[in-house]
Structures are given as structure tokens and as C-alpha cells.
N, C-alpha and C positions, 0 to 999 in steps of 0.2 A: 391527661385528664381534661375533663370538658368545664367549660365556667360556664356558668349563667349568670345572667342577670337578671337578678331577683326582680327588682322594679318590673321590666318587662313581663315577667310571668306573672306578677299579682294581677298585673291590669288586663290578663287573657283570661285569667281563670273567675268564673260567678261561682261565686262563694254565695249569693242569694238560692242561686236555685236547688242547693241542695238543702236549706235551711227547712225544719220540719214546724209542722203549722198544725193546728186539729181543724178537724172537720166537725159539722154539728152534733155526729151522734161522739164525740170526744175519740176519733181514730187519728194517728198520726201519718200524714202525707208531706213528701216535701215538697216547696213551692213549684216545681218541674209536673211532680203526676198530676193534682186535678187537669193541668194546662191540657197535657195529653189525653186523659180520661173524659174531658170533657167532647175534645175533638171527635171520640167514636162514642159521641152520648151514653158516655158510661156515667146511671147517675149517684154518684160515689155516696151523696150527702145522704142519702137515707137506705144506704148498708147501713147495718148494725155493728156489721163484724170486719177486717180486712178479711176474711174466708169470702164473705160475699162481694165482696168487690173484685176477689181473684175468680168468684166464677160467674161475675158478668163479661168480666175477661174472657176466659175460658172460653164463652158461648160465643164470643163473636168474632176470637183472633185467627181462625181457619176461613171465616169470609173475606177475608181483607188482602189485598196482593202483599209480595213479599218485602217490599220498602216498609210498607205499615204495618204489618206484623213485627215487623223488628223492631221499630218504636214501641210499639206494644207492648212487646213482649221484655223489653230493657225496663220497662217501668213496671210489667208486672215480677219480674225476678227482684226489684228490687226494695219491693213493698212486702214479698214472703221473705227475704234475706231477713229483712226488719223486724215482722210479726217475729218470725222464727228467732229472734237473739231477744228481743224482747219480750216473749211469752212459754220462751222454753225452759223448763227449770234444770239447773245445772247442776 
């Protein structure tokens, strides 16, 4: 069986960037996506909705080569994972 050392693992893993923040119109981002949204001037802050921030997404993630797309697309899978637990009724 494998040991770890706890100490060592806290101090690799940012526990900041997953940490969830609003935006002005009150949506929930974690500190990670604006960083990246911003980068492909997605301008998040005046969506209404996360729906419209997944299709400013949407509209630009096929111009982008395939490194940036995949940043992209990690940050848009993980803003619908979100919507979706948070506004699905169960």
C-alpha cells in the first residue's frame, strides 16, 4: 500500500481556485473560469444566465487551436456540470 504525505499534497493542491465567487448579474464562477473567460474575451459579467456564457463559449471554441480549446472547453464542462446540480430539480 502506498503512503502519502499529507503535508506535501496540501501544499500542491489550490484549494483557492476552485473556490466559487458571483459575478455581477449574481452567477456562480469559481476563481479559475473568469481567469480563463476572460483570456478568449468572453464577457461573462453581463450574461444573465450561465446558458449565456456557455454559448459565448460555444460561438468561439471551434476558432481556437486544439491546446485552447481544451482549456475552454474544461472550464465550459464545468460551469454546466454546476448549472446542472444546481438548477435541476431532483
Amino acid at each position: 500500500m502506498a503512503e502519502y504525505k499529507i503535508d506535501e499534497l496540501l501544499n500542491v493542491i489550490d484549494f483557492k481556485k476552485n473556490k466559487l465567487q458571483k459575478t455581477k448579474q449574481n452567477l456562480f464562477l469559481t476563481n479559475y473560469d473568469p481567469a480563463v473567460l476572460k483570456k478568449y474575451h468572453i464577457d461573462y459579467d453581463n450574461c444573465q444566465t450561465v446558458k449565456e456564457i456557455l454559448q459565448k463559449v460555444e460561438s468561439i471554441i471551434s476558432n481556437l487551436d486544439d491546446l485552447e480549446q481544451e482549456e475552454l472547453d474544461q472550464v465550459e464542462m464545468s460551469i454546466a456540470e454546476r448549472d446542472y446540480y444546481q438548477n435541476t430539480n431532483k
